[in-house]
C-alpha positions as CSV (number, residue, x, y, z in Angstrom):
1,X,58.9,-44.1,5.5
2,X,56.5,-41.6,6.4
3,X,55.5,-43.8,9.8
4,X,57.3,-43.5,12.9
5,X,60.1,-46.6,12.6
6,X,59.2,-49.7,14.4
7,X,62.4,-50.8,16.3
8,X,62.6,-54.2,18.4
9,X,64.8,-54.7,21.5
10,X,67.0,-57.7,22.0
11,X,68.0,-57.4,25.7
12,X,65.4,-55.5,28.2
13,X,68.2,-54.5,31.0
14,X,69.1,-51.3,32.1
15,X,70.2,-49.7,28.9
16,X,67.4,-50.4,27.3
17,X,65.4,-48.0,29.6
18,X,67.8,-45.2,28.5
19,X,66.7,-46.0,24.6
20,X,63.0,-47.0,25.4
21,X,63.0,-42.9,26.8
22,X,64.8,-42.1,23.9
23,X,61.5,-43.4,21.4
24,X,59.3,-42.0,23.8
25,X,60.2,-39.1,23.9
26,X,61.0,-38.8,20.3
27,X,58.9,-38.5,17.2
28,X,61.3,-40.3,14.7
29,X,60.5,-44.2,16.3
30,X,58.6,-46.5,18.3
31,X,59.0,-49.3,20.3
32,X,57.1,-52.5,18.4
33,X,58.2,-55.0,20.9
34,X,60.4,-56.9,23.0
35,X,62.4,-59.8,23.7
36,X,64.7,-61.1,27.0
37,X,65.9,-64.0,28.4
38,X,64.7,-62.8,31.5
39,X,60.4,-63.8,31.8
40,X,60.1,-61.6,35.3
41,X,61.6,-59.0,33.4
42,X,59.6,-59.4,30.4
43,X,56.7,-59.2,32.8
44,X,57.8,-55.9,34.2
45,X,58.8,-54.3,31.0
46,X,55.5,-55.0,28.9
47,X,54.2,-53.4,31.6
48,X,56.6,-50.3,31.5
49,X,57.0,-50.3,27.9
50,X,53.6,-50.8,26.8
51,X,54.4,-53.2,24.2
52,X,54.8,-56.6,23.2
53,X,56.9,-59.5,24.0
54,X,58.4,-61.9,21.7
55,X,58.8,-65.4,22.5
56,X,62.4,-65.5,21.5
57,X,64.9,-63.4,19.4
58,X,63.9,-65.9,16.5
59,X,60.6,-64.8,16.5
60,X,61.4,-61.1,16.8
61,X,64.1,-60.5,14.4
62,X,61.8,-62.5,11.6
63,X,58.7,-60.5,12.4
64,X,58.0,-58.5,9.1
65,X,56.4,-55.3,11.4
66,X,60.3,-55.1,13.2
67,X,62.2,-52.7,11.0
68,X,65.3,-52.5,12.6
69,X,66.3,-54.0,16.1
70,X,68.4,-53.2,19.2
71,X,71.0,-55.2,20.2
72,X,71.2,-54.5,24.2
73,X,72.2,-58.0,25.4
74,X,75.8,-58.7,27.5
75,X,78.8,-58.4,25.5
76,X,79.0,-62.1,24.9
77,X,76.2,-62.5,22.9
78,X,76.4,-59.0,20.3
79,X,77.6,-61.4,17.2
80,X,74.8,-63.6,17.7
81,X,72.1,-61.5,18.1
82,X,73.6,-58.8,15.6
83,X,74.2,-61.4,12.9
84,X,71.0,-62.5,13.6
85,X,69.0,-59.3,12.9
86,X,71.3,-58.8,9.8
87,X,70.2,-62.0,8.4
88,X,66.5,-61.5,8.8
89,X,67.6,-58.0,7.0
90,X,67.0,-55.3,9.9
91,X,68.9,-52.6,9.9
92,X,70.9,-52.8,13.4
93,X,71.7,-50.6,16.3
94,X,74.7,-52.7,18.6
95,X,75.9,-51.6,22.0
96,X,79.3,-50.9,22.7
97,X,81.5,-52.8,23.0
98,X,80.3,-54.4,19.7
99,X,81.8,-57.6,19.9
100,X,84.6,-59.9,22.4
101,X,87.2,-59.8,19.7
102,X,88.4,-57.8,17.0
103,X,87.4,-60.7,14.7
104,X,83.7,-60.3,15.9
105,X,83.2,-56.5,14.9
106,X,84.5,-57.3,11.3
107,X,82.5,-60.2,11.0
108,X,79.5,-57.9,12.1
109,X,81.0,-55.4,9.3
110,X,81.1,-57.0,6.7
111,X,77.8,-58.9,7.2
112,X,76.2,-55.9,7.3
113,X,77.8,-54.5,4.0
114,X,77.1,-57.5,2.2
115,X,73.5,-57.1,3.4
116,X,73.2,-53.5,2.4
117,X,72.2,-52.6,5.8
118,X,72.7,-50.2,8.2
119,X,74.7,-51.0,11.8
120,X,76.0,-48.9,13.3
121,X,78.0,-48.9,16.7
122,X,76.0,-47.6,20.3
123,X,78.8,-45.1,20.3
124,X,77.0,-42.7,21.9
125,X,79.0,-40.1,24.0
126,X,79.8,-38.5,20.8
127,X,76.6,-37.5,20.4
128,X,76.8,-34.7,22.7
129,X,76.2,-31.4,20.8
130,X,79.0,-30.2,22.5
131,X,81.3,-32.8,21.6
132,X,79.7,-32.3,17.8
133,X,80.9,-28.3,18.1
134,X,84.6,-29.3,19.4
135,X,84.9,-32.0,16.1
136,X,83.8,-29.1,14.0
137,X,85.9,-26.6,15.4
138,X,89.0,-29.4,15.1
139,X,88.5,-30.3,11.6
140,X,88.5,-27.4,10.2
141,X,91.9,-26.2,12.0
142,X,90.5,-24.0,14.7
143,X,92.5,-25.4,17.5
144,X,95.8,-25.7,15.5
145,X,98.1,-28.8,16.0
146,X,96.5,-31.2,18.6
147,X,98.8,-31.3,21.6
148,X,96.5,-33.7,23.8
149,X,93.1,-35.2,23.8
150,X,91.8,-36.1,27.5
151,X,88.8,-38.3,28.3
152,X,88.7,-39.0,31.6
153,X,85.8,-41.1,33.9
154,X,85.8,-41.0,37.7
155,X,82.1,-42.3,39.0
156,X,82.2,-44.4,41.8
157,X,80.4,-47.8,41.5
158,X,79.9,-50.4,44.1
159,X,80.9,-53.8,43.9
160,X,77.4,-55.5,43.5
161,X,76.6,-53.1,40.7
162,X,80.4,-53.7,39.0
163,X,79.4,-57.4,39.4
164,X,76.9,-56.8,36.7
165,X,79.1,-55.3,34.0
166,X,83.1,-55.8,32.7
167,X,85.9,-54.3,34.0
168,X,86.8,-50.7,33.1
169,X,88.9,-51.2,30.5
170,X,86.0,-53.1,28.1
171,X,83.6,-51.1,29.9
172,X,84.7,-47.8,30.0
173,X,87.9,-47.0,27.9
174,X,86.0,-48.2,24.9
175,X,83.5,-44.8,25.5
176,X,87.1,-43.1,25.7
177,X,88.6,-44.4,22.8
178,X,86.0,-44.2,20.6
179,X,85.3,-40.3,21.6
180,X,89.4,-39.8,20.7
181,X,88.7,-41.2,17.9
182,X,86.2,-38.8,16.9
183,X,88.1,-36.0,18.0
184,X,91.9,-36.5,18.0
185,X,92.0,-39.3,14.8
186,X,93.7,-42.6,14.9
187,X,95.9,-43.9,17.4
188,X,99.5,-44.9,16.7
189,X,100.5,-46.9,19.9
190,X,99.5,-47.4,23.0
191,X,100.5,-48.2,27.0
192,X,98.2,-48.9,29.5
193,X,97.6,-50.1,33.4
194,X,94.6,-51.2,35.6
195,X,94.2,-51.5,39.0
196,X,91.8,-52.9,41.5
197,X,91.4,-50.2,44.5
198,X,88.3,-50.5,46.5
199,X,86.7,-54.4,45.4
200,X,86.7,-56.9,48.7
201,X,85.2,-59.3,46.1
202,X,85.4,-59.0,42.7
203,X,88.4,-59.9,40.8
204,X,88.3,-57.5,38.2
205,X,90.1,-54.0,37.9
206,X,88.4,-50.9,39.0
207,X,90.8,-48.5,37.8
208,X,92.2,-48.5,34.2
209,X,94.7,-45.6,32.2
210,X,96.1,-45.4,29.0
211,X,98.4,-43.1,26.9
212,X,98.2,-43.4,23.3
213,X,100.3,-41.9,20.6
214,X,98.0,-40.5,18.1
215,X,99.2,-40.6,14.4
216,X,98.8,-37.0,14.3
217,X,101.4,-36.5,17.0
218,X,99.8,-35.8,19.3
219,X,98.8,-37.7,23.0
220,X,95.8,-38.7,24.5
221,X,95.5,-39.4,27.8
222,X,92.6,-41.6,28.9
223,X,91.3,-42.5,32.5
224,X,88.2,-45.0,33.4
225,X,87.8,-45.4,37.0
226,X,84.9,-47.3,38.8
227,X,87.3,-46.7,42.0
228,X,86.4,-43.0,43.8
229,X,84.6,-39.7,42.6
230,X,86.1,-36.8,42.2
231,X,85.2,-34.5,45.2
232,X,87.1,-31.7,43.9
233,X,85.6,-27.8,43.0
234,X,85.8,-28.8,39.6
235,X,85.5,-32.9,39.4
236,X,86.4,-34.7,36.6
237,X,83.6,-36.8,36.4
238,X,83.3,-37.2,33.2
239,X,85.9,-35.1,31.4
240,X,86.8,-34.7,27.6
241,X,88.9,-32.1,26.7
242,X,91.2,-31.4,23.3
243,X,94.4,-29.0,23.6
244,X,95.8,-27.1,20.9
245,X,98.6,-25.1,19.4
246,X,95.5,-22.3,19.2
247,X,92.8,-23.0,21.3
248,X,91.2,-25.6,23.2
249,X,87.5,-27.2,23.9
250,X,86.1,-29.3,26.8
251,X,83.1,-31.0,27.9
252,X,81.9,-32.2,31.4
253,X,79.0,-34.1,32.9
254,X,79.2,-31.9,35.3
255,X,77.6,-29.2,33.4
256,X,74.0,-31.0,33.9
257,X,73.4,-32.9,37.2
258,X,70.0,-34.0,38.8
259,X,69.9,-34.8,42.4
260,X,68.6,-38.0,42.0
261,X,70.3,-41.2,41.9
262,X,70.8,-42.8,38.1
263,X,71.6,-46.7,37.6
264,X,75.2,-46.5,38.3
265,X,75.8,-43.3,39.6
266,X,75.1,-41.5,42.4
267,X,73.4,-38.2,40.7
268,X,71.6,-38.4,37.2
269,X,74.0,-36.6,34.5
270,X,71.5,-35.5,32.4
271,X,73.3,-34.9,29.4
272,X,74.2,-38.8,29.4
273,X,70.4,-39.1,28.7
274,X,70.7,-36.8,25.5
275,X,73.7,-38.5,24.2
276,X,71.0,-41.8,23.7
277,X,68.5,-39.5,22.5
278,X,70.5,-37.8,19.6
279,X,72.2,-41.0,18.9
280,X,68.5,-42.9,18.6
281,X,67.4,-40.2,16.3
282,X,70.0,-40.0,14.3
283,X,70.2,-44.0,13.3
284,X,66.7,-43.2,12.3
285,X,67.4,-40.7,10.0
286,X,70.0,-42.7,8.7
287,X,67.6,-45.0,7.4
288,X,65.3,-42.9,5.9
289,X,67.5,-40.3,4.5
290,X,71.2,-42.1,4.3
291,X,74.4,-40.5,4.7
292,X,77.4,-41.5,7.2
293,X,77.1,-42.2,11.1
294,X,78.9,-40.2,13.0
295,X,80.8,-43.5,14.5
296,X,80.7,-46.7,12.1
297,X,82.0,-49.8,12.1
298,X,85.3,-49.4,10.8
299,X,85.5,-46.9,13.9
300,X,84.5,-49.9,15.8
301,X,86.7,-52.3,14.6
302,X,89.7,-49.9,15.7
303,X,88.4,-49.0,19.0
304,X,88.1,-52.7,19.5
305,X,92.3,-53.0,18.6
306,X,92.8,-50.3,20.6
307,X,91.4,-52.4,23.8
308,X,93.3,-55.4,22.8
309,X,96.0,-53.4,22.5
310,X,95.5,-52.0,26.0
311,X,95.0,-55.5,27.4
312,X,98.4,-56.4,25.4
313,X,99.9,-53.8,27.3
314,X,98.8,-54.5,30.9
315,X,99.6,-58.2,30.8
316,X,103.0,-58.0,28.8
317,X,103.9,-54.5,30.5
318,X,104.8,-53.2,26.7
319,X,103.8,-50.6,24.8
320,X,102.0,-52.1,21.9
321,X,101.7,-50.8,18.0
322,X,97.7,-50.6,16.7
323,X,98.3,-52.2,13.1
């Protein structure tokens, strides 16, 4: 393709104003068009966007100028819409989580390989440069034996705005799991608790930790908290960080911050921005040029046991194998 991609949205929430700046600001796409459930916010966003809006997910997904879609719709409805865009054969970009049940990401997987198109996971924290350097410097040995992998998430949210999204552990550890994965390798077995600390309200947990046993011996230790921000001189915010028999790498949030409020959070970490940008241009270039995601499916499908197991392990209080 020498053109710019033409990419559809299903879903015109919040998210999709972190990927709409991604085209914009990008050379590798642009944004053909549109479609929610929502027709105020279709009215707003055609205005914001400056593009079209389709009628209905039907219309957009079958719309021969739509080369590949985003799926940005709740967590409920991923398999629908995904399945949808495979069968109309557009490549597809799906927010995490990808599906409700294990059984829904490979459904989505193997649709998509039987299709021979690209969909890939919205796994985007890993697309961090920096993240990128500490896999490089991992794989080839650098660090020595893994010891422990950290991934840690402390950003306050209030009630209303929790209302709007799952609890932490669908929410949040699935970022977490998903960037061990890319760092630390494949998980073992698994204990995990939630918490509710701050909700009048809701009645969903705020708080959620995990320990997993990673197959290479080593333990990662993973935190999602919608509960309290870290105050502290050096706040873990958002925190990943890899220990080593002979070294060690880490990556905060806090290394870019705007004073300005973002959709969740109290101050705009700009590098959460970047992680959308890279991860926009790179499914791009995966069409035109081919070559492996960073974070696939089958990466999906085991983040997705890993939450079940963690939800397992809450209700039973166990500690649960990943098979």
């Amino acid at each position: 393709m020498s053109q710019p991609l033409r990419i559809g949205f299903i879903g015109a929430g919040e998210i999709s104003q972190l990927h709409y700046k991604a085209i914009r600001d990008g050379d590798f796409a642009r944004l053909a068009g549109f479609w929610t459930i929502d027709p105020a916010q279709a009215a707003q966003r055609v205005t914001d966007y400056q593009c079209r809006s389709y009628a209905s997910a039907e219309e957009l997904v079958n719309d021969p100028e739509i080369d590949a879609v985003f799926v940005l719709t709740n967590l409920e409805t991923h398999l629908k819409y995904t399945k949808m865009a495979l069968e109309a054969g557009k490549h597809v970009l799906v927010e995490k989580p990808v599906g409700a049940t294990v059984a829904d990401v490979e459904e989505i997987k193997d649709l998509a390989e039987r299709k021979g198109l690209l969909c890939v996971p919205g796994h985007n924290m890993i697309h961090e440069d920096s993240i990128k350097r500490a896999r490089g410097l991992i794989q080839n040995g650098d660090l020595g034996k893994i010891v422990s992998c950290y991934v840690l998430y402390n950003i306050q949210h209030s009630e209303e705005r929790a209302a709007t999204l799952p609890g932490t552990v669908r929410h949040i550890l699935t970022h977490n799991v998903y960037t061990m994965l890319y760092l630390a390798g494949q998980p073992k077995r698994v204990s995990a608790m939630k918490s509710m600390r701050h909700y009048e309200k809701l009645e969903k947990e705020d708080l959620a930790m995990a320990l997993v046993e990673l197959q290479c011996g080593g333990i990662a230790h993973l935190c999602a908290s919608f509960a309290a921000d870290d105050y502290s001189a050096d706040p873990w915010t958002f925190l990943v960080k890899v220990i080593g028999t002979s070294g060690t790498v880490r990556y905060t949030y806090q290394d870019w911050v705007e004073i300005k409020k973002g959709f969740s959070h109290s101050h705009t970490y700009t590098a959460y921005q970047g992680t959308i940008n890279n991860e926009d241009a790179c499914f791009a270039d995966l069409i035109r040029n081919g070559g492996q995601p960073l974070s696939g499916m089958e990466d999906a499908v085991t983040a997705q046991k890993v939450i079940e197991a963690c939800e397992k392990s809450i209700a039973e209080g166990v500690t649960v194998e990943i098979r």
